[in-house]
C-alpha positions as CSV (number, residue, x, y, z in Angstrom):
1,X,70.0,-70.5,-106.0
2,X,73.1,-68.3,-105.2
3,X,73.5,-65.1,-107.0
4,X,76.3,-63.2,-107.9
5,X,76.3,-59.8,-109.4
6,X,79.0,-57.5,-110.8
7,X,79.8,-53.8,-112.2
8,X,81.4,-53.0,-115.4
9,X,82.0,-49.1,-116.2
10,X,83.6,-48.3,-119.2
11,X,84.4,-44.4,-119.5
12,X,85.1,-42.9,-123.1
13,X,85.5,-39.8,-124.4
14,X,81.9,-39.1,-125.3
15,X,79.8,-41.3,-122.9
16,X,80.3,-43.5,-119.6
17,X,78.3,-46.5,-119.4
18,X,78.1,-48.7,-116.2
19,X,76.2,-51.8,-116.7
20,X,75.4,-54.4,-113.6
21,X,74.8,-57.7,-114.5
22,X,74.1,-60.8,-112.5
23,X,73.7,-64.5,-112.5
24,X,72.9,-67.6,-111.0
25,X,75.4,-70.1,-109.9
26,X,73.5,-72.4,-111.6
27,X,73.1,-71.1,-114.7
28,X,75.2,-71.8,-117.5
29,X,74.0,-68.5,-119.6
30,X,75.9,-65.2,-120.3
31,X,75.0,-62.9,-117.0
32,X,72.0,-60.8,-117.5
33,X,71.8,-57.2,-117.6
34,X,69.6,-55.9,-114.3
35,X,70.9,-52.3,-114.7
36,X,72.2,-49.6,-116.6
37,X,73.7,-46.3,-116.3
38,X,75.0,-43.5,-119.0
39,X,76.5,-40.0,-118.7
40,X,77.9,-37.6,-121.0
41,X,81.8,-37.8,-120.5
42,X,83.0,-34.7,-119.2
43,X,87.4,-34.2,-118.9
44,X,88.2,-36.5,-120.7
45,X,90.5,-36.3,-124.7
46,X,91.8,-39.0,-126.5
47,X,90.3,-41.5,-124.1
48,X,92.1,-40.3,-121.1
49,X,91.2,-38.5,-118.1
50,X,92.0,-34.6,-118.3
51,X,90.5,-33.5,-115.6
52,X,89.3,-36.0,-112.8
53,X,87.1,-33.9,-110.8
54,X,85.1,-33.1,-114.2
55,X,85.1,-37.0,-115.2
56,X,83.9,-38.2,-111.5
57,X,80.7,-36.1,-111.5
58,X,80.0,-37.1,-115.0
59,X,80.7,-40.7,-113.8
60,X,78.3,-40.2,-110.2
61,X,75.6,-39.7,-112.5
62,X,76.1,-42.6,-114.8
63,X,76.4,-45.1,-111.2
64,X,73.8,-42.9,-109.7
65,X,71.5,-44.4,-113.1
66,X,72.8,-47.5,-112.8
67,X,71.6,-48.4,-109.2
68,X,67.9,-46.7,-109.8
69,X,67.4,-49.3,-112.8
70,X,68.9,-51.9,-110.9
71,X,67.9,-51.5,-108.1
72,X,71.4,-52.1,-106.4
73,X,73.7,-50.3,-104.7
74,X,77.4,-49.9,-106.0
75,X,80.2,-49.9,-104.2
76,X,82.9,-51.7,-106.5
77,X,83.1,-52.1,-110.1
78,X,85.6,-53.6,-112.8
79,X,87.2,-50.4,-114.9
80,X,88.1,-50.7,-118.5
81,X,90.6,-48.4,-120.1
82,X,91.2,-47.9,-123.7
83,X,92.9,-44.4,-124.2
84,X,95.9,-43.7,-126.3
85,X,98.9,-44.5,-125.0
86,X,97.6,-48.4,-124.8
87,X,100.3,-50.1,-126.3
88,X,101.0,-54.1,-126.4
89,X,105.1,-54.9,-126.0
90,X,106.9,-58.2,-126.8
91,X,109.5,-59.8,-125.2
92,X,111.0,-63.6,-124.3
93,X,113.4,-64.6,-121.7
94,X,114.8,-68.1,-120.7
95,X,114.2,-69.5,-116.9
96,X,116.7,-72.1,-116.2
97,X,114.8,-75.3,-114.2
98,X,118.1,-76.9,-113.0
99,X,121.1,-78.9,-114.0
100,X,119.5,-81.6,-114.5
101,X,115.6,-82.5,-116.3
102,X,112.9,-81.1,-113.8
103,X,109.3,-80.9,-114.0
104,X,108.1,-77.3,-115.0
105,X,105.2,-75.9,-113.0
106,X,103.0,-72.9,-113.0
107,X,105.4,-71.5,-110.7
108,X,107.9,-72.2,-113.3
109,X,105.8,-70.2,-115.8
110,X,104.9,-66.9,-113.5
111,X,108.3,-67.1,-112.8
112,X,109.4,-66.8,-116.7
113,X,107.1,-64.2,-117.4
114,X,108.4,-62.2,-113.9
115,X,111.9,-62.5,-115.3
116,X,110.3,-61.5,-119.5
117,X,108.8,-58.4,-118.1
118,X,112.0,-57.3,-116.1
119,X,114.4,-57.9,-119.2
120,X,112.1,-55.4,-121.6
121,X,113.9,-52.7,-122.6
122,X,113.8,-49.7,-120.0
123,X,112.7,-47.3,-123.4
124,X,109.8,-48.9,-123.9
125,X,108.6,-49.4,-119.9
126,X,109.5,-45.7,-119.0
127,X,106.4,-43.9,-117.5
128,X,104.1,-47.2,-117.8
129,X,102.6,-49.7,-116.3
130,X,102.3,-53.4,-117.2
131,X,98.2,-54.7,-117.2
132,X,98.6,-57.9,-119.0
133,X,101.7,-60.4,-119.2
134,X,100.4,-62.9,-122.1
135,X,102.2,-65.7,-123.0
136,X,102.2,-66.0,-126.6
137,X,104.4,-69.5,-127.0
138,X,106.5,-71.9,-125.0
139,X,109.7,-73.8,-125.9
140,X,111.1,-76.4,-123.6
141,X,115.1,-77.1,-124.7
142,X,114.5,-74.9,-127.4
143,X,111.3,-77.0,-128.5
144,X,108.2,-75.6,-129.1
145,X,105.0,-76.4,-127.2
146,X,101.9,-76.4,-128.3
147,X,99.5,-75.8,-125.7
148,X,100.6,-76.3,-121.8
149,X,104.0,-76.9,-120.5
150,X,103.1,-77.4,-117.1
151,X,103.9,-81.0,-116.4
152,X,106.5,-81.6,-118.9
153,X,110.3,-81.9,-118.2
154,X,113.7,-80.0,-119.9
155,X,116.5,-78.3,-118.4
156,X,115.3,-74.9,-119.3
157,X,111.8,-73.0,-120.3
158,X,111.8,-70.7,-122.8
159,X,108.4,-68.1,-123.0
160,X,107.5,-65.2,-125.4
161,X,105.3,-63.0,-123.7
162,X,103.0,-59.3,-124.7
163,X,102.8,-56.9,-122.2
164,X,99.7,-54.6,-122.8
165,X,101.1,-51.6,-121.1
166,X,99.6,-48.3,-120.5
167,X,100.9,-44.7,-119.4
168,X,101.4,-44.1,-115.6
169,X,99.4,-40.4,-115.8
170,X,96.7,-41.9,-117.2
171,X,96.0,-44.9,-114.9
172,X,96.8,-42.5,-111.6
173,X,94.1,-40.0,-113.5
174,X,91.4,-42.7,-113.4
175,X,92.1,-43.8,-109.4
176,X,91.7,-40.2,-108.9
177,X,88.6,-40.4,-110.4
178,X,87.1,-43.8,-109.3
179,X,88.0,-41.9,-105.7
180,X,86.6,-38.9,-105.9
181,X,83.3,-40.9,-107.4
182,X,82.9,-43.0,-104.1
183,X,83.8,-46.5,-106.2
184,X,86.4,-49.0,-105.0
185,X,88.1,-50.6,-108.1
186,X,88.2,-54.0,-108.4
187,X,90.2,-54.3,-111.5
188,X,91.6,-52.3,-114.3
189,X,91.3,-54.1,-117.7
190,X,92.4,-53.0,-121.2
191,X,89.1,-52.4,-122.9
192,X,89.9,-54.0,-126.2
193,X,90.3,-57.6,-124.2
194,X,86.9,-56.8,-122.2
195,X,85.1,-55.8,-125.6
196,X,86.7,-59.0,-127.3
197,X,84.9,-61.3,-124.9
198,X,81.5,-60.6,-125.8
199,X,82.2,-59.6,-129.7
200,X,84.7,-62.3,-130.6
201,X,84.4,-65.7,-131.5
202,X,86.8,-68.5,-130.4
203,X,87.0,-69.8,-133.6
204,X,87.4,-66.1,-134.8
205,X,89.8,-65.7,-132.6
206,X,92.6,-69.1,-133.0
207,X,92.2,-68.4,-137.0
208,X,93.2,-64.5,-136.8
209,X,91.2,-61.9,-136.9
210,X,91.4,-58.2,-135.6
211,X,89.3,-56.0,-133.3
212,X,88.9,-52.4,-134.8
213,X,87.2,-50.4,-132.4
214,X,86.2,-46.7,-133.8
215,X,85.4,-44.4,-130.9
216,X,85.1,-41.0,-130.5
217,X,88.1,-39.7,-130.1
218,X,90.3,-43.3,-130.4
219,X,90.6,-45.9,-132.5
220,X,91.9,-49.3,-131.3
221,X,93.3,-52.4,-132.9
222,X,93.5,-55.9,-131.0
223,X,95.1,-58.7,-133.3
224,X,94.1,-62.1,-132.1
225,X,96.1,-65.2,-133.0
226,X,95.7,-68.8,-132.0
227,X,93.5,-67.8,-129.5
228,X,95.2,-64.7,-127.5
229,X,96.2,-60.9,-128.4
230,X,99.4,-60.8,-130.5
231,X,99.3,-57.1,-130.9
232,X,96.9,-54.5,-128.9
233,X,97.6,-50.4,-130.2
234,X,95.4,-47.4,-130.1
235,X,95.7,-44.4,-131.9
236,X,94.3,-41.1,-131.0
237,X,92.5,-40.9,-134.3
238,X,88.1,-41.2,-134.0
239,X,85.2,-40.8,-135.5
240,X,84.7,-36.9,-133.9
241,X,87.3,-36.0,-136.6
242,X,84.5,-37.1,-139.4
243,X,82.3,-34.6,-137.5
244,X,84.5,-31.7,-137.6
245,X,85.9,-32.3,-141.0
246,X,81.7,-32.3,-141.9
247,X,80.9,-29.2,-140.2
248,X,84.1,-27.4,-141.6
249,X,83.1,-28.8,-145.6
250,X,79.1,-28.1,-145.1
251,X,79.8,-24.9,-143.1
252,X,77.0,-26.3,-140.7
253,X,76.8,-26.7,-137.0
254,X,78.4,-29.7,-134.9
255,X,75.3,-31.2,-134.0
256,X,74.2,-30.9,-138.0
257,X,77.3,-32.6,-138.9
258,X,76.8,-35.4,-136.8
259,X,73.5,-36.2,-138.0
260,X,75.0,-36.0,-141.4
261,X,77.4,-38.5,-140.4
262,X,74.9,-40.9,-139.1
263,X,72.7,-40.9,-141.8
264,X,72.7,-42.3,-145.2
265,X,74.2,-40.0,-147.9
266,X,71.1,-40.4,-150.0
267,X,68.7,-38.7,-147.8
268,X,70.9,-35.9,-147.1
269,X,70.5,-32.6,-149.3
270,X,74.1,-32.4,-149.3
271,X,76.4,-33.2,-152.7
272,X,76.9,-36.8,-152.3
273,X,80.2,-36.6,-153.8
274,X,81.8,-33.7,-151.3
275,X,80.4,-35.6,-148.4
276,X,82.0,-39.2,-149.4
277,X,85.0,-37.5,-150.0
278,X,85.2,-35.7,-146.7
279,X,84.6,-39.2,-144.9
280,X,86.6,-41.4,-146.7
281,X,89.4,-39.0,-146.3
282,X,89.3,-39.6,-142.6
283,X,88.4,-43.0,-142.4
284,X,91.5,-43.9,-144.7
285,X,93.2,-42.5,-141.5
286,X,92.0,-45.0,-139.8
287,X,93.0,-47.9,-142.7
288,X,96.5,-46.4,-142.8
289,X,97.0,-47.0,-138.8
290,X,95.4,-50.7,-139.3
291,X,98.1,-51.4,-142.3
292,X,100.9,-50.1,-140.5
293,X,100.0,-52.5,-137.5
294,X,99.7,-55.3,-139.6
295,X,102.7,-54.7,-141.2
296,X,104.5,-54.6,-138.5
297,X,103.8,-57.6,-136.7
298,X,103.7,-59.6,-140.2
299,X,100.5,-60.4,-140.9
300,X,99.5,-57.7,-143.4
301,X,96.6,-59.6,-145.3
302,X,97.1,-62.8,-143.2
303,X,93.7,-62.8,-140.9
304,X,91.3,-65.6,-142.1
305,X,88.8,-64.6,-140.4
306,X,89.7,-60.5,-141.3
307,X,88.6,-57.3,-140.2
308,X,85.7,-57.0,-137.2
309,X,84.6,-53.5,-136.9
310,X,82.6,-52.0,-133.9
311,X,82.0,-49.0,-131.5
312,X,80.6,-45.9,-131.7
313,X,81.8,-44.4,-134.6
314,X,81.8,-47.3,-137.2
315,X,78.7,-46.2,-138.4
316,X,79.8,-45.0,-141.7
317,X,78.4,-47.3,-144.7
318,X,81.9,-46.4,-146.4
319,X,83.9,-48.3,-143.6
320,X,83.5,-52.1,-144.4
321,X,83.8,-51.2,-148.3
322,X,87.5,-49.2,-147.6
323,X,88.6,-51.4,-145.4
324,X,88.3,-54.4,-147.7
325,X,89.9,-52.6,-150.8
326,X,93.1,-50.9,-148.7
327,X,93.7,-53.8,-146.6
328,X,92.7,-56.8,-149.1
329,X,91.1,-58.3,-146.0
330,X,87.4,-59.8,-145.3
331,X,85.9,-57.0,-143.0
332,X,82.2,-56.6,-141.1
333,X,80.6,-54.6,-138.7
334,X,79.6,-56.2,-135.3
335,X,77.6,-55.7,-132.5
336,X,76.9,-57.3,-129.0
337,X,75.4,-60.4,-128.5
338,X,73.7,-60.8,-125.7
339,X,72.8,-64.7,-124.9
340,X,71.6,-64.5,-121.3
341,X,68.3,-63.0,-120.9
342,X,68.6,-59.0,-120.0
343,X,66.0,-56.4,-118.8
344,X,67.5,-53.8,-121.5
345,X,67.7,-54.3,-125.1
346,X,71.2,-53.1,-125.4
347,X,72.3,-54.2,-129.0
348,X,74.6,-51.1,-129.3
349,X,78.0,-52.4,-129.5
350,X,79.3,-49.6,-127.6
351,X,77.9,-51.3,-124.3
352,X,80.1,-54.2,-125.3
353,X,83.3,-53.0,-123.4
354,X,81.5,-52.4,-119.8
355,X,79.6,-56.0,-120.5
356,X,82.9,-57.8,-121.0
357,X,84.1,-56.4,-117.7
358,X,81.2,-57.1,-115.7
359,X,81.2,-60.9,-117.4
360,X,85.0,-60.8,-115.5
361,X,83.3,-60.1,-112.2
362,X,81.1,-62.4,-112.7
363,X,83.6,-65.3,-113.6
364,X,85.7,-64.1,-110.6
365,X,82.5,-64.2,-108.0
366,X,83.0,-60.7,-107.1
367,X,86.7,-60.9,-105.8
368,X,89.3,-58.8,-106.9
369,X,91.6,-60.1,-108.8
370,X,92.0,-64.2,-109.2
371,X,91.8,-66.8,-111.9
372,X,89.0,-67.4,-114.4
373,X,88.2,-68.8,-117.9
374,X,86.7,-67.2,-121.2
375,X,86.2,-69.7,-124.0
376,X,89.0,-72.1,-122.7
377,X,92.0,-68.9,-122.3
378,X,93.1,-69.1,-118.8
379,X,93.6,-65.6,-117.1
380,X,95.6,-64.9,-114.2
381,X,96.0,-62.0,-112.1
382,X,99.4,-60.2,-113.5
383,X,102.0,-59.0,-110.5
384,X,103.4,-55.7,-110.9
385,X,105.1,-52.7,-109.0
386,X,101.7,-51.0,-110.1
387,X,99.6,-53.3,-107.9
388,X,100.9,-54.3,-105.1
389,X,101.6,-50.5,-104.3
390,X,97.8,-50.9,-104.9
391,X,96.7,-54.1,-103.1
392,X,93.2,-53.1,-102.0
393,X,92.2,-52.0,-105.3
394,X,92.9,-55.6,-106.4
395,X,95.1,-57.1,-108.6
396,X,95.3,-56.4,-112.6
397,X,95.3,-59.8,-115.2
398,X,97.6,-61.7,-117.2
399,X,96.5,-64.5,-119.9
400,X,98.0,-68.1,-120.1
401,X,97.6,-70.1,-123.4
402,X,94.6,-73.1,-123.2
């Protein structure tokens, strides 16, 4: 059997995982985990990289892990990144085919989306670079399409595209840091669509649902639709906020008020009543940013299948329960599921970002950029100014409808 084995690292503002997986061409499981590293995060706020000298020795002892339980050497590895600043942008444009019917083709579509992205406004492209161009619909003649156009015939194609963008500093701050850490990048992914591979559902995701992700120091919001990410934002609010907040009400130490926070507020000798409202208070924070989102895309209380809530700091036993009563939406925690066999029992969710981009690796046989498939949704490596200044480091993605 042929092997194929790939390296996901996810760094946040309070640890760094790298996770290796592998798996067998002819195996039709998930890839299993062989290896695992993890690091305290060091220069890093908000989910961005502060200090890149700080945040590659942090990250050499994470990969340094990594290969000792895997017993493989890494050279390469897929890079998630989640900080604030990630911000999804929607725009549509018109590609004429000809004067007269012509067959469109997926030329024809890259070439749409190549024309979307260079008619968003300057304001909102200053300082940032494009990650993912995902076509959100189609119309051909000013008909919509429902699924592929490729093949079909009109005079003109019509495409509505989001561009998850992220700030210039921050993505030169993490090259700078995969440099000085000896790794090659394969690919830079937003974490929100690596987490969503192994935490979402297909059916989860064509009803509507949305991805909170609680971290640290950020907290970020995918909206899926239909299938793809209609909206991806992240807000430079996180769960480390709860800890202070704790501290400051309890007058205890940091590492008291995190075990406070973790723990149920019945088996804390602390008034029950204080400590609820010192956590909802910041958690409502967090409901606030998700209402605003909704609202403005339109579809405040219209998810079926609501609220999914995961990472880090979505410990709280108040989240779920404020979440349902401010945003009148069905809402659950979630963790990793792991359906390929794997040498570590990693059921933490916060592992689930650094799985999703080693499951890309994998689906991509260990070449930088290229084309693969996640539950039916087509992704294709995106062209931008940012990458092909950037050609060895591979190419970034871009998904196309099913």
């Amino acid at each position: 059997m042929s092997q194929k084995i790939s390296v996901g690292i996810d760094i946040g503002s309070s640890t760094i995982k790298v996770i290796v997986v592998e798996s067998l061409r002819e195996d039709k499981s998930k890839p299993r985990v062989i290896g695992v590293g993890y690091a305290e995060s060091d220069g890093l706020r908000h989910g961005y990289i502060t200090s890149p000298e700080d945040a590659a020795k942090a990250l050499r002892r994470a990969i340094h892990e990594a290969q000792k339980t895997s017993g493989y050497k890494i050279e390469k590895a897929y890079f998630g990144i989640g900080c604030a600043g990630l911000e999804g942008v929607v725009g549509s444009s018109i590609l004429e085919l000809g004067t007269k019917e012509t067959v469109v083709t997926t030329s024809d579509i890259e070439q749409a989306l190549e024309l979307c992205q260079n008619e968003l406004n300057a304001t909102v492209t200053r300082n940032r670079e494009v990650l993912h161009a995902i076509p959100l619909s189609f119309k051909i003649d000013g008909k919509q399409i429902f699924g592929k156009p490729q093949g079909m015939s009109g005079l003109n194609l019509e495409v509505k595209a989001i561009f998850i963008t992220a700030l210039s500093q921050h993505l030169n701050s993490l090259l700078e840091t995969a440099r000085l850490a000896g790794i090659g990048i394969e690919d830079i992914v937003a974490s929100p669509i690596a987490a969503s591979i192994t935490l979402l559902s297909k059916s989860q995701q064509v009803a509507g649902c949305g991805l909170l992700i609680v971290g640290s120091e950020s907290v970020s919001l995918s909206i899926f639709e239909n299938g793809v990410p209609i909206s991806v934002e992240v807000s430079p609010l996180g769960s480390r906020d709860i800890t202070n907040d704790l501290a400051l009400g309890f007058k205890v130490s940091l590492e008291e008020a995190e075990r406070i926070k973790m723990s149920r507020p019945e088996s804390l000798p602390y008034p029950r009543r204080k400590l609820e409202e010192i956590v909802k208070a910041r958690l409502e924070d967090t409901c606030d940013f998700v209402h605003t989102t909704l609202k403005k895309i339109g579809k405040n209380g219209l998810l079926p299948a609501g609220i999914l809530i995961t990472g880090g700091g979505a410990m709280s036993v108040y989240i779920e329960e404020l979440v349902k009563e401010k945003l009148k939406l069905p809402a659950k925690k979630i963790g990793i599921k792991f359906d390929g066999e794997t040498k570590f029992p990693l059921n933490d969710a916060t592992w689930s970002i650094a799985y999703g981009l080693g499951m890309i690796g994998i689906e991509r046989g260990g070449e930088s950029g290229g084309d693969f498939n996640f539950g039916g949704t087509f992704i294709k490596s995106a062209r931008s100014g940012f990458m092909r200044s950037l050609k060895k480091l591979g190419k970034l993605i871009k998904r196309i409808l099913p």
